[in-house]
C-alpha positions as CSV (number, residue, x, y, z in Angstrom):
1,X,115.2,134.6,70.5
2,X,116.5,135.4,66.8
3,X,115.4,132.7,64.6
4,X,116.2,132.5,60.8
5,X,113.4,130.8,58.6
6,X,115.0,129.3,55.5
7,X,112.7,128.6,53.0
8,X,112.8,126.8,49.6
9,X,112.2,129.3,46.1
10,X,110.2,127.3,44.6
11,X,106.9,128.8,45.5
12,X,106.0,131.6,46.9
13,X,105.6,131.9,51.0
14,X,103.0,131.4,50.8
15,X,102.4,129.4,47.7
16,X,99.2,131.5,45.8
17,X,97.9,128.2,45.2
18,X,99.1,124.4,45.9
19,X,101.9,124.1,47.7
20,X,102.9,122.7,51.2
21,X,106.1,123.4,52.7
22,X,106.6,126.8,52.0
23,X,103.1,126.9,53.3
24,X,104.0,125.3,56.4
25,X,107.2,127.8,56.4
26,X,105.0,130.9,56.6
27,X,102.6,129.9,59.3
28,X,105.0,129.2,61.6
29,X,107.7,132.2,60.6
30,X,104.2,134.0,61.8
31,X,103.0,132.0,64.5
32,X,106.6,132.5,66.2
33,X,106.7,136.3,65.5
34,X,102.9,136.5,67.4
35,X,104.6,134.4,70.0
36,X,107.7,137.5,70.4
37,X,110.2,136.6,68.3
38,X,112.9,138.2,66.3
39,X,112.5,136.0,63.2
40,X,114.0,137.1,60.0
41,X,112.4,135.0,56.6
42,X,114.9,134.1,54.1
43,X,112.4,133.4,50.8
44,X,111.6,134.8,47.1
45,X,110.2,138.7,47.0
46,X,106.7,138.3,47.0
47,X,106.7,136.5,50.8
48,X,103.6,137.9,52.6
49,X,105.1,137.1,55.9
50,X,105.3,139.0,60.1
51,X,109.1,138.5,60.0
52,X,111.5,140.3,58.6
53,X,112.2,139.8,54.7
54,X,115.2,138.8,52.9
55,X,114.6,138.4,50.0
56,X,116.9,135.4,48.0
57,X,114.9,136.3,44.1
58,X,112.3,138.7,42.4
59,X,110.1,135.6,41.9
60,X,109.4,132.2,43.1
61,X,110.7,129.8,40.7
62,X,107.4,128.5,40.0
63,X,106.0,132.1,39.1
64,X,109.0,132.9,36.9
65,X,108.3,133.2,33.2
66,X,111.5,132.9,32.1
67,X,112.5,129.7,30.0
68,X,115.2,128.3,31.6
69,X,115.9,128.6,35.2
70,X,118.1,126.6,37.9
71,X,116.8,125.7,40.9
72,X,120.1,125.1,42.9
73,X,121.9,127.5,42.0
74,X,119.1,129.7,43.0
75,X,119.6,127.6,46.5
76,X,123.4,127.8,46.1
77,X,123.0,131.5,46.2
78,X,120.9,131.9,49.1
79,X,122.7,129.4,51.2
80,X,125.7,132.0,50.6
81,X,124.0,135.1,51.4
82,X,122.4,132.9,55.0
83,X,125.8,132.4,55.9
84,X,126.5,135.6,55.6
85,X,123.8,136.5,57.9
86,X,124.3,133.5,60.2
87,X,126.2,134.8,63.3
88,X,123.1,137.2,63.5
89,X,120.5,134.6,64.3
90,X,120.3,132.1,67.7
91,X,119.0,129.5,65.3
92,X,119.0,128.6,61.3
93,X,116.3,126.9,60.8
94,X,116.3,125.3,57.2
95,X,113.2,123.8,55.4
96,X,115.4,123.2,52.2
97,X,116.3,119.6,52.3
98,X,119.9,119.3,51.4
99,X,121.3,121.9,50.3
100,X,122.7,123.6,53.5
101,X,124.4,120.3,54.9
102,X,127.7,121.0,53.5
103,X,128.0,124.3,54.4
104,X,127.5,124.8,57.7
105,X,128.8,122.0,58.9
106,X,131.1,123.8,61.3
107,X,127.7,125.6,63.2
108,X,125.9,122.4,62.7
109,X,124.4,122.4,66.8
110,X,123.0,126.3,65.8
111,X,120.4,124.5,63.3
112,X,117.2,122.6,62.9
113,X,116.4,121.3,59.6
114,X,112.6,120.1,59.2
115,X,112.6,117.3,56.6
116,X,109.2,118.5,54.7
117,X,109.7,114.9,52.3
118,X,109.6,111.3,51.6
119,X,112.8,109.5,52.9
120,X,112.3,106.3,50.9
121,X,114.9,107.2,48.2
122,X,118.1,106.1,47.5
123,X,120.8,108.0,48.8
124,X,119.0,110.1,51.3
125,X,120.4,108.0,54.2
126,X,124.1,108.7,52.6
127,X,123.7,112.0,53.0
128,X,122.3,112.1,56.6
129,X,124.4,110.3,57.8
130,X,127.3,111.3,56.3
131,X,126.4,115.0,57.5
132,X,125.2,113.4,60.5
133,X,125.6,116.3,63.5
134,X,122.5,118.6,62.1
135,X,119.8,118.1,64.1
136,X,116.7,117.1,62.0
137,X,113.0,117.4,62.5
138,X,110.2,115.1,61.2
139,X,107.0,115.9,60.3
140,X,105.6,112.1,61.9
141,X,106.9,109.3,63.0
142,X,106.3,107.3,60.1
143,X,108.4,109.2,57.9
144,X,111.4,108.4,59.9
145,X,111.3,104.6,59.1
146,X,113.5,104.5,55.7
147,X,116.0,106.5,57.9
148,X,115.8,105.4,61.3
149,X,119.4,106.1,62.8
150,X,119.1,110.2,61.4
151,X,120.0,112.4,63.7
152,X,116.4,112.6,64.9
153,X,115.7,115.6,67.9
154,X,111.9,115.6,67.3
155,X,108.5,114.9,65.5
156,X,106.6,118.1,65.4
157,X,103.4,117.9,63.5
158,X,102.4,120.7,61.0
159,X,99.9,123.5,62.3
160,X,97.4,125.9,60.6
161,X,96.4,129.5,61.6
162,X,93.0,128.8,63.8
163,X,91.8,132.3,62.2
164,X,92.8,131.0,58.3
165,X,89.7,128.4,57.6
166,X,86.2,129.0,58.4
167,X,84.2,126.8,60.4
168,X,81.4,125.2,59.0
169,X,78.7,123.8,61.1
170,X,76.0,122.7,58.2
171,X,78.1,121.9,54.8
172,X,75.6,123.2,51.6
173,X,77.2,121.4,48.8
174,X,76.1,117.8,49.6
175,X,79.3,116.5,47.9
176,X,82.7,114.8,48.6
177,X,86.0,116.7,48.2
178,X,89.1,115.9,47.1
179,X,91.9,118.7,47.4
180,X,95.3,118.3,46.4
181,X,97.5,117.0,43.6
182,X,96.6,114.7,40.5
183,X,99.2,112.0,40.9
184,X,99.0,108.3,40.7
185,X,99.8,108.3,43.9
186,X,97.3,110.4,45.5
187,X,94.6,108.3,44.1
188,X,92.2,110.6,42.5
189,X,90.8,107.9,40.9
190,X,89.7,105.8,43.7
191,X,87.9,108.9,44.9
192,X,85.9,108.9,42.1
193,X,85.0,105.5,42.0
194,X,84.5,105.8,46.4
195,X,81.9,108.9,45.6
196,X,80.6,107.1,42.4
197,X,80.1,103.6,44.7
198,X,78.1,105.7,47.4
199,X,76.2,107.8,45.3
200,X,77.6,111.0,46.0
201,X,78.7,114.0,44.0
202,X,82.6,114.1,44.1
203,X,84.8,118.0,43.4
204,X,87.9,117.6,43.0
205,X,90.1,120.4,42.9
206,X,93.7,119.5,42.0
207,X,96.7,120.6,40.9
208,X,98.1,119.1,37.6
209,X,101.8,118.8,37.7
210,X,103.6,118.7,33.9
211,X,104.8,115.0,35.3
212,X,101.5,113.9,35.7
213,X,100.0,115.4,32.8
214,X,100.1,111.8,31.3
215,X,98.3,109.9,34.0
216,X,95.4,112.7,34.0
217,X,94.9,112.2,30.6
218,X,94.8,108.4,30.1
219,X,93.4,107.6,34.1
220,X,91.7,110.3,35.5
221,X,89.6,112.4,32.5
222,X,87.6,109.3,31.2
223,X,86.8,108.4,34.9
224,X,85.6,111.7,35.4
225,X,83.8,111.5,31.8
226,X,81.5,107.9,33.4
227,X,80.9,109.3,36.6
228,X,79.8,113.0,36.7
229,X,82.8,113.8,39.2
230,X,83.2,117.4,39.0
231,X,87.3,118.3,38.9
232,X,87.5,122.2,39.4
233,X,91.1,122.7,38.9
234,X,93.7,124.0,41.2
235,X,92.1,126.4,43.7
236,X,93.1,129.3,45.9
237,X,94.0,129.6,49.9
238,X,91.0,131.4,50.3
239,X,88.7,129.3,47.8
240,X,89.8,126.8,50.7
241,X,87.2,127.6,53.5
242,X,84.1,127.3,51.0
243,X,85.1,124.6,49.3
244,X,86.1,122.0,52.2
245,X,83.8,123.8,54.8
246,X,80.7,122.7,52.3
247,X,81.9,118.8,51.8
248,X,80.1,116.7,53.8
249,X,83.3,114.4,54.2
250,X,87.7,114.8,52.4
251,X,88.2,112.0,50.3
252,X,92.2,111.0,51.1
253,X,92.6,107.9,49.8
254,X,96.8,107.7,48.9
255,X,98.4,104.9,48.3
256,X,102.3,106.1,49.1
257,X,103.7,106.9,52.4
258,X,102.7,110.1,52.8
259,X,105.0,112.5,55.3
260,X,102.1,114.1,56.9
261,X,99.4,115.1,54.0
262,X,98.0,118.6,55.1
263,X,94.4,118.9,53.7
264,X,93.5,116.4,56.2
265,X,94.3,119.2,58.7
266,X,92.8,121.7,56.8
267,X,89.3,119.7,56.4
268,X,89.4,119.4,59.8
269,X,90.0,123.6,60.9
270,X,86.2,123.8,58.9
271,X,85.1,120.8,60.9
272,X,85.3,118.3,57.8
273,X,85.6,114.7,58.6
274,X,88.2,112.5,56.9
275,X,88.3,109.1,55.2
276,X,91.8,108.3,54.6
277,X,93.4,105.5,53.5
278,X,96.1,103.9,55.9
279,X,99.1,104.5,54.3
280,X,101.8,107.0,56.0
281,X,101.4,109.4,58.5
282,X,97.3,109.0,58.6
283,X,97.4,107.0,61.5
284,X,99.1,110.3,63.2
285,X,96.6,112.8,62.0
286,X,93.2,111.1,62.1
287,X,91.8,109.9,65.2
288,X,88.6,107.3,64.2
289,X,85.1,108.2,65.5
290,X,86.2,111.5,66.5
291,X,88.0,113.7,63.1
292,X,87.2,110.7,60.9
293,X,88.2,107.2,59.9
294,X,90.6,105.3,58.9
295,X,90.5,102.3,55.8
296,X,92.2,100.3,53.8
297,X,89.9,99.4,50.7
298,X,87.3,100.9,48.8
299,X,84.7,98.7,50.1
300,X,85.5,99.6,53.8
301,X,85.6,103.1,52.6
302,X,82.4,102.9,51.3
303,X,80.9,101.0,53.8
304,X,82.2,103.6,56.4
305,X,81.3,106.9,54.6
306,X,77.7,107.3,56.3
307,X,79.4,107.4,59.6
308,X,82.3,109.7,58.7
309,X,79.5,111.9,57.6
310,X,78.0,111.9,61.1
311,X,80.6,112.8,63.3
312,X,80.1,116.1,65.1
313,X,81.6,119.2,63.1
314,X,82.4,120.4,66.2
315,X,83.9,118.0,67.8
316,X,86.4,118.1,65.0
317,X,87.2,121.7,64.7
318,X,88.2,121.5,68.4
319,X,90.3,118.4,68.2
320,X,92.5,120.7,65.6
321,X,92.6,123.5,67.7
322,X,94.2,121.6,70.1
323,X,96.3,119.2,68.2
324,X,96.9,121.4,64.7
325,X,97.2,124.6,65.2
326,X,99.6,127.0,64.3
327,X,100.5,128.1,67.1
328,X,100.6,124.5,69.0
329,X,102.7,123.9,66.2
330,X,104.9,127.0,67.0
331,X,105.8,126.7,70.6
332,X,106.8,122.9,70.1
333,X,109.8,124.5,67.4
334,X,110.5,126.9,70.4
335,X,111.0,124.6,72.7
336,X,113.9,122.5,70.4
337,X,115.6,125.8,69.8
338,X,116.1,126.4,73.4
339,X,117.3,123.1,73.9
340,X,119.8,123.6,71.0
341,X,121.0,126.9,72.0
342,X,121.7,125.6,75.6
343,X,123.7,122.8,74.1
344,X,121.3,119.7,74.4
345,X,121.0,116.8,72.2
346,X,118.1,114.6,71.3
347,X,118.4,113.2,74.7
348,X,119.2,115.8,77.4
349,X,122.9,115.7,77.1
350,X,125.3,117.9,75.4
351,X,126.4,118.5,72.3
352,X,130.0,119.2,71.0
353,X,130.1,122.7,70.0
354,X,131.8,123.6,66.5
């Protein structure tokens, strides 16, 4: 099959450092090439990818010095030069949100589009459903809800490389983790005060967006100043392996509704356990007593951490293997492009072509 990979510019594929979707874009551009595919990558330059490259600008957005850049119509462009391409490829398969919807309208059934974000904002469900014949992807079930009626074909969870994280039997660091992005959202603080409650050493190693500059300031840094948390900074994909593989437990404690929230995944491929807080798509990810558990205040996370800590490392790198993996991940995509190129809707009938 010839399958076009679409991927946003704003990071690199993969991102050098946080970053999910493109992430998510270059595991499976792999994972589908390993599988014998003719998959062509659509992304910025530096893409360290299996497919085939073409590249859409010298830098990811985010790596570009220069002072003033524009994001769409970096997108504009690229959606230009796909279309181009398009009659070359089975399937388009966009990761960009919206960009693409008005044009290719008219080859809508040769596309997938994987919606990668939050649905809960006003005017999303305008747009999909006024461009309502692409067939869309979630990432879980729960972030369908704002947008129930989309033209849904499929959940299809997000996978990791089972070769990309090591496993760690016996964690050294003694410590919690908490890997991500410093937002008010993603709770950082009630991490701290979780760890600092339980009488455990808390790293945090975060990514400080210019947006949340503010909140780190005034919330997070004199938090971090009472309690001894240690906050590393943004780290690498491969600082990844040491780093969760030597936590005794991930920290996820969000309070928003999370689409899928990846580290949880990743924790898990080193055979981390995970306390997460039940807000999105956790309830999808972690399964209690067996990858982790599942609360809804800091008491019960407190109260549960000793057991988290005891679940068998193994136990939970296997459950990823065969739930998260890349290539899992990889051969559920494969079979909705099939169904779309033989015509089939969401439920096994047929779809109007053109």
């Amino acid at each position: 099959m010839k399958i076009a990979q679409i991927a946003p510019l704003c990071e690199s594929v993969p991102p050098r450092l946080y970053g999910g979707t493109e992430r998510i874009v270059a595991y499976l551009t792999d994972a589908l090439v390993e599988l014998g595919h003719d998959v062509t990558l659509f992304a910025s330059a530096e893409a360290r990818t299996k497919a085939t490259l073409i590249p859409m600008r010298d830098k990811a957005i985010r790596l570009d010095d220069a002072p003033r850049k524009s994001d769409l119509a970096a997108h504009l462009v690229m959606m230009d030069q796909v279309r181009r391409y398009a009659d070359q490829f089975d399937i388009l398969h966009f990761h960009t949100d919206l960009v693409q919807l008005p044009l290719f309208e008219d080859i809508a059934h040769r596309t997938l589009t994987t919606i990668h974000g939050r649905l809960d904002i006003d005017d999303l469900d305008r747009a999909y459903r006024r461009w309502k014949r692409y067939p869309l992807v979630s990432i879980s079930d729960r972030q369908r809800e704002p947008i129930p009626d989309a033209n849904w074909l499929a959940t299809i969870h997000h996978g990791v490389p089972t070769n990309l994280l090591r496993f760690s039997a016996h964690p050294q660091g003694g410590y919690l983790a908490f890997l991500g992005r410093i937002s008010d959202e993603k709770r950082a603080d009630r991490a701290i005060a979780i760890a600092q409650r339980a009488k455990i050493p808390l790293k945090i190693a975060a990514k400080v967006d210019e947006v949340d500059k503010l909140y780190f300031h005034r919330v997070v840094e004199p938090l971090l100043q009472s309690s001894g948390a240690e906050f590393i900074g943004e780290i690498s994909e491969e600082e990844k392996s040491e780093f969760l593989g030597n936590a005794r437990a991930l920290l996820f404690p969000i309070d928003w509704p999370e689409p899928f929230g990846l580290v949880m995944i990743e924790a898990m491929a080193c055979g981390t356990p995970v306390l997460a807080f039940n807000c999105g798509a956790v309830p999808e990810v972690i399964e209690p007593n067996l990858t982790g558990a599942i609360v809804s205040s800091e008491d019960e996370a407190v109260a549960a951490l000793d057991s988290v800590m005891a679940l068998d490392r193994r136990k939970i790198r296997r459950a990823f293997e065969l739930r998260f993996s890349a290539t899992v991940m990889a051969r559920r995509y494969v079979q909705y492009y099939t169904r779309l190129c033989a015509g089939e809707d969401r439920d096994g009938g047929r779809t109007a072509a053109g």
